[in-house]
C-alpha positions as CSV (number, residue, x, y, z in Angstrom):
1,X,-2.4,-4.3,1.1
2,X,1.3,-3.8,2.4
3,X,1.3,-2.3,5.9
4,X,3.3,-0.9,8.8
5,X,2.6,-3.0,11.6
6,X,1.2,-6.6,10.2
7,X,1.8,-9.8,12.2
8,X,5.6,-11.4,11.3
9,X,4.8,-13.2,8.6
10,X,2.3,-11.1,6.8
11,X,4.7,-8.2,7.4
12,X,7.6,-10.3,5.1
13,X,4.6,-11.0,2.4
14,X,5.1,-9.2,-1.1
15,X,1.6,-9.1,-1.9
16,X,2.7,-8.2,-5.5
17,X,4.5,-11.5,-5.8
18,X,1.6,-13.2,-5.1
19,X,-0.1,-11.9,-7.8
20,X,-0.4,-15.3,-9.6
21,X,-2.0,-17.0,-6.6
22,X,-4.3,-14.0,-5.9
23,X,-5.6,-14.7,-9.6
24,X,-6.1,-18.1,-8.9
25,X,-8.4,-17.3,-5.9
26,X,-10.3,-14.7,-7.6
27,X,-11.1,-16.3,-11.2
28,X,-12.5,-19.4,-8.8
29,X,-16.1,-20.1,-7.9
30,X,-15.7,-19.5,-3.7
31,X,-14.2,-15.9,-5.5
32,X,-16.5,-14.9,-7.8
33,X,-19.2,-15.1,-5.0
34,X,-17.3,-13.3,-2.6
35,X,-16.8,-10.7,-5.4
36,X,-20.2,-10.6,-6.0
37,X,-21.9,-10.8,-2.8
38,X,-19.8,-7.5,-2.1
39,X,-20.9,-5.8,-5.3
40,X,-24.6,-6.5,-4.2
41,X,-24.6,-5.3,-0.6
42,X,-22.5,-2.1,-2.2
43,X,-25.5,-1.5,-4.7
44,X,-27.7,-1.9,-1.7
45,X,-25.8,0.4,0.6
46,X,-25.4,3.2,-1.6
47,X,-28.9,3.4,-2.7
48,X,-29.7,7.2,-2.3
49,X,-26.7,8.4,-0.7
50,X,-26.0,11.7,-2.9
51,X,-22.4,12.7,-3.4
52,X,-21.2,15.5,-1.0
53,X,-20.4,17.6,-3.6
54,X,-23.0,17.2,-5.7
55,X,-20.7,15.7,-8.7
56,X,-21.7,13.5,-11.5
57,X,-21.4,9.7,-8.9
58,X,-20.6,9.5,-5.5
59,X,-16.5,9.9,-4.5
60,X,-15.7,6.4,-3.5
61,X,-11.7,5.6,-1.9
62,X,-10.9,1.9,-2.0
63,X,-8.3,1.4,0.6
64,X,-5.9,-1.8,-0.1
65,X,-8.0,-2.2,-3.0
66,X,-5.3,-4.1,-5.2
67,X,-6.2,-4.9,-9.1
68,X,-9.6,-3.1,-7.9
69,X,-12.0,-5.8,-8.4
70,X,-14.2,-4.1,-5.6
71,X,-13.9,-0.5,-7.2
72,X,-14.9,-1.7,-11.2
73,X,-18.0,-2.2,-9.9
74,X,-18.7,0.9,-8.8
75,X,-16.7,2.9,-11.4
76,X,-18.8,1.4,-13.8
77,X,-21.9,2.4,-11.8
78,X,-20.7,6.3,-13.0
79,X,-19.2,6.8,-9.6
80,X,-15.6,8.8,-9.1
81,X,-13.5,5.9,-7.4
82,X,-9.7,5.8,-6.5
83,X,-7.7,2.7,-5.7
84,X,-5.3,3.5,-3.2
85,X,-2.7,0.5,-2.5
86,X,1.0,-0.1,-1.9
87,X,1.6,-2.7,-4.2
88,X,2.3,-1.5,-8.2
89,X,2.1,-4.9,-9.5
90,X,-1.8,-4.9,-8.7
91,X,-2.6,-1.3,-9.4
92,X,-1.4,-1.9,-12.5
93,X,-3.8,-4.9,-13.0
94,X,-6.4,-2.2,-11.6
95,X,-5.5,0.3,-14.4
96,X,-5.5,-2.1,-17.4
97,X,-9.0,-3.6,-16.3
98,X,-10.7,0.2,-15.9
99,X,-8.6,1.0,-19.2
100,X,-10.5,-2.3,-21.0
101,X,-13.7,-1.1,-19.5
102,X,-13.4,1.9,-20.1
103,X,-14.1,3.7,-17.5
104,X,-11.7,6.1,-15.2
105,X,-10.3,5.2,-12.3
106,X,-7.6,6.8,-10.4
107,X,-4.8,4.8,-8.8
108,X,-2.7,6.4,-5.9
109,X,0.5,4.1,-4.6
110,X,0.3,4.0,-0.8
111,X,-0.5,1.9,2.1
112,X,-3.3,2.7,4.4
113,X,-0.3,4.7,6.9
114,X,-0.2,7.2,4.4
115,X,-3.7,8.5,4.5
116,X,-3.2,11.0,6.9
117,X,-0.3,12.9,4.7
118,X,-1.8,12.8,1.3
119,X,-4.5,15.9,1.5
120,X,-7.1,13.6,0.1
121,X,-10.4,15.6,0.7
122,X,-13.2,13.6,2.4
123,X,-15.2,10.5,0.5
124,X,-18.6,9.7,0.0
125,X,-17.7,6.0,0.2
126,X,-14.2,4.3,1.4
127,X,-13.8,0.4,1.1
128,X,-11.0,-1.2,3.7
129,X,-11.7,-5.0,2.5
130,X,-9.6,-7.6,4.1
131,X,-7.2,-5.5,5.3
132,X,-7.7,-5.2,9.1
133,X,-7.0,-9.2,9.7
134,X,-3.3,-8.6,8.8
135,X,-2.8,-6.0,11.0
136,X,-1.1,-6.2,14.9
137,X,-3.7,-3.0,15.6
138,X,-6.9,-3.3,13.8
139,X,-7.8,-0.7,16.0
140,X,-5.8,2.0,14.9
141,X,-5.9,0.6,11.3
142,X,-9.4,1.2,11.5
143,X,-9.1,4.8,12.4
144,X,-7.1,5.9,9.2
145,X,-10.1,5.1,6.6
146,X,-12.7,6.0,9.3
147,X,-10.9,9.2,9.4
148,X,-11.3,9.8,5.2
149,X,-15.3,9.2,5.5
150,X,-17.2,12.2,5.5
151,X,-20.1,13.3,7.5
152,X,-23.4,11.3,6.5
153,X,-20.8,9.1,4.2
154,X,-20.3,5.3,4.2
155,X,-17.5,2.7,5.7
156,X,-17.7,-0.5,3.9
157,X,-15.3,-3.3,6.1
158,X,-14.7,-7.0,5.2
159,X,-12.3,-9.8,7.6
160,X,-12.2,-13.1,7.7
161,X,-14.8,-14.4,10.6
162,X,-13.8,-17.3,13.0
163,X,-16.9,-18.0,13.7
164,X,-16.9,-20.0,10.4
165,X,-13.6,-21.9,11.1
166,X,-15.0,-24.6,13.3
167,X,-17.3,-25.4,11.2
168,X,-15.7,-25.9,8.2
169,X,-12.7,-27.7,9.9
170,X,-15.5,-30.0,11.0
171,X,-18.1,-30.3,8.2
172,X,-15.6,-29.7,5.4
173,X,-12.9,-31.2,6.4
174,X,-13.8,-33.8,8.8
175,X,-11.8,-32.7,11.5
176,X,-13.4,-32.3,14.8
177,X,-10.0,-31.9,16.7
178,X,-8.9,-29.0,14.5
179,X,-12.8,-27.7,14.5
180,X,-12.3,-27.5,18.3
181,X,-8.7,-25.7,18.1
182,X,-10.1,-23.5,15.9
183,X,-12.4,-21.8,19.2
184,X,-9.6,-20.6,20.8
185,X,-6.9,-19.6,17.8
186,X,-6.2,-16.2,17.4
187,X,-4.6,-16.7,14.0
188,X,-4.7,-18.4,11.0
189,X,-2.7,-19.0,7.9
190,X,-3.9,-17.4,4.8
191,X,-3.1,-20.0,2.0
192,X,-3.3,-16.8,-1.0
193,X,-0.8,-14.9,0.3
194,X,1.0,-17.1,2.6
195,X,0.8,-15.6,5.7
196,X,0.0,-15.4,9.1
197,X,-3.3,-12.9,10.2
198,X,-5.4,-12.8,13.0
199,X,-8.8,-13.2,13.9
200,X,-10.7,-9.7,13.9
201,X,-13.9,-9.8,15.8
202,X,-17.2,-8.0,13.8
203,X,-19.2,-7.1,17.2
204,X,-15.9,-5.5,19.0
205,X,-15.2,-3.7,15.3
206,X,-18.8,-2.4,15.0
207,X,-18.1,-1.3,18.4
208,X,-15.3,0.9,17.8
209,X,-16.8,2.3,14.7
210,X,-19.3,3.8,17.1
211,X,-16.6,4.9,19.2
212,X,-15.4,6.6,16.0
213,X,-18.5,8.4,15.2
214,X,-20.6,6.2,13.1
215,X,-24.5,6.0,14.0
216,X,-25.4,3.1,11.9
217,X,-23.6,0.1,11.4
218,X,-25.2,-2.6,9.3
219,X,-23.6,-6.7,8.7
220,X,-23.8,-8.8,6.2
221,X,-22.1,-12.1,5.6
222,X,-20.3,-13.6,2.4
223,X,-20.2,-17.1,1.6
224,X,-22.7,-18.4,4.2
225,X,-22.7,-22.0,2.8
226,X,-20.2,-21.6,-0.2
227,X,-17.4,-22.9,2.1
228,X,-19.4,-26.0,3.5
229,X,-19.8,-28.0,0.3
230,X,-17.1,-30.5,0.3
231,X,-17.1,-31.1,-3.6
232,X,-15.5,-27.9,-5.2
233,X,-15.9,-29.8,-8.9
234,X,-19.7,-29.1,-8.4
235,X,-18.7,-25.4,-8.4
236,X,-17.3,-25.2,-11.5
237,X,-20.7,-26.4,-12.8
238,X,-22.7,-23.3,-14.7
239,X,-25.7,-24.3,-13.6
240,X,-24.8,-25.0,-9.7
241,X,-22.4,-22.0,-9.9
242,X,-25.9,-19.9,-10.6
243,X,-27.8,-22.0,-7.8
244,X,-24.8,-21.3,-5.2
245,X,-25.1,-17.8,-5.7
246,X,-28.1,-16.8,-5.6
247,X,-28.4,-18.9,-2.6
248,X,-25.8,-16.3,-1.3
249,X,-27.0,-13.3,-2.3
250,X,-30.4,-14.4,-0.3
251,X,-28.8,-15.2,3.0
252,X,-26.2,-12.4,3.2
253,X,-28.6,-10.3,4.7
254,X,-30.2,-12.9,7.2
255,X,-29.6,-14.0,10.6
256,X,-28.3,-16.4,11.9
257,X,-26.5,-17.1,8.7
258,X,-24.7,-13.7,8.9
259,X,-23.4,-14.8,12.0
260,X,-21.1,-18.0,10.8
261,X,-20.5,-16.8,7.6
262,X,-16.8,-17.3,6.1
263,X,-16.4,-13.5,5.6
264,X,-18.2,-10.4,7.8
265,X,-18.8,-7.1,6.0
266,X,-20.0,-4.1,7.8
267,X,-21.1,-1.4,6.4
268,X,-21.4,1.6,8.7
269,X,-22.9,5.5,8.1
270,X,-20.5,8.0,9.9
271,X,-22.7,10.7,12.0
272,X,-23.4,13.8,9.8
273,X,-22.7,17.5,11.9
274,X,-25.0,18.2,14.0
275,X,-27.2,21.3,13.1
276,X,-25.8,24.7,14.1
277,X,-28.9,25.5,14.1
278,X,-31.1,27.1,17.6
């Protein structure tokens, strides 16, 4: 999650520090959805992709994957997944939750900069999940786990979306002002980790990843209506908890709901060789 060249205040974060907070966020209902909406459009995407090598589970890289609540998932699942992140604090939380599972899972220490230099061979799968939004070049961020996908393998992205912020400033919050602000901001204030990211478009994104040599590019959205219900008590309810997410798991699939919903994943196929062939 630490990275090179991050906006000012996200560039001073220790996300390690924030480990507490990050806890907080993730044991919460609006968490556990996100969590889970992610695991089910994984599951979906990898349906019959084979692993490259043809090894027992596909070779999945989780890039800024922190305590690896993304990659448990999958390691579970019988696939081969390493957490790559620069924060210790929160691979360690990675490794005691694979150890308690017991399943593997490698952890490497290093920020998303360092891909180029570690020899890594290519993946079946890599992860980058709300990484590019604290970046001052999601452009070139993007590259660098592009870059570790193999040919016919799978780029799963995640980012904040704005097209969500004006309507929860307005139906949420009751603030039509700030709804309006919200159109034209190009940052925002993450309240988790305390700090400043930016807005990263999904359209312009699933653009580039073209431009990077992915044929298929696929969105979904996470929290679609999570976000919009005022009363957060009603989410710690069992029974409305259940409701609210399978409500999500339904829409995150289905326009136009993809379109404003709190969080955009894409999840893109990168071009396999083309045939030597004649």
């Amino acid at each position: 999650m630490t990275t090179r060249d991050t906006p000012e205040a996200a560039a001073r974060t220790d996300f390690g520090a924030r480990r507490d907070a990050w806890r907080a966020y993730t044991t919460s209902p609006w968490g556990r959805i996100r969590y889970a909406v992610v695991a089910h459009t994984l599951r979906h995407s990898l349906s019959g992709l084979d692993p490259a090598d043809g090894g027992p589970g596909l070779r999945v890289l989780d890039v800024a994957g922190g305590d690896g609540l993304d990659a448990l998932p999958l390691a579970r699942a019988g696939h081969r997944v390493t957490v790559l992140d620069a924060a210790p604090d929160l691979l360690a939380d990675a490794a005691a939750a694979a150890a308690e599972s017991g399943v593997p899972l490698t952890c490497l220490e290093a920020g998303v900069d360092d891909l180029p230099t570690l020899g890594l061979p290519p993946f079946d799968v890599v992860l980058c999940h709300f990484l590019l939004h604290y970046r001052d070049d999601p452009a070139h961020t993007l590259a660098l786990p592009a870059a570790a996908v193999r040919p016919g393998g799978l780029l799963s992205l995640t980012a904040p979306n704005q097209a969500s912020e004006a309507l929860v400033r307005a139906a949420r919050l009751l603030d039509p002002a700030g709804a309006l602000a919200a159109l034209t901001e190009t940052t925002q204030h993450g309240v988790t980790f305390a700090a400043d990211t930016r807005w990263v478009d999904a359209d312009e994104t699933a653009q580039q990843l073209r431009h990077l040599g992915f044929d298929a590019v696929v969105r979904y959205g996470i929290r679609t209506v999570t976000d919009l219900v005022a009363d957060d008590a009603r989410k710690h309810e069992p029974a409305f908890y259940a409701d609210l997410e399978r409500l999500e798991l339904a829409l995150c699939d289905r326009e136009p709901y993809v379109r404003t919903a709190r969080m955009w994943q894409l999840v893109a196929r990168r071009a396999a060789r083309p045939s030597s062939g004649g």
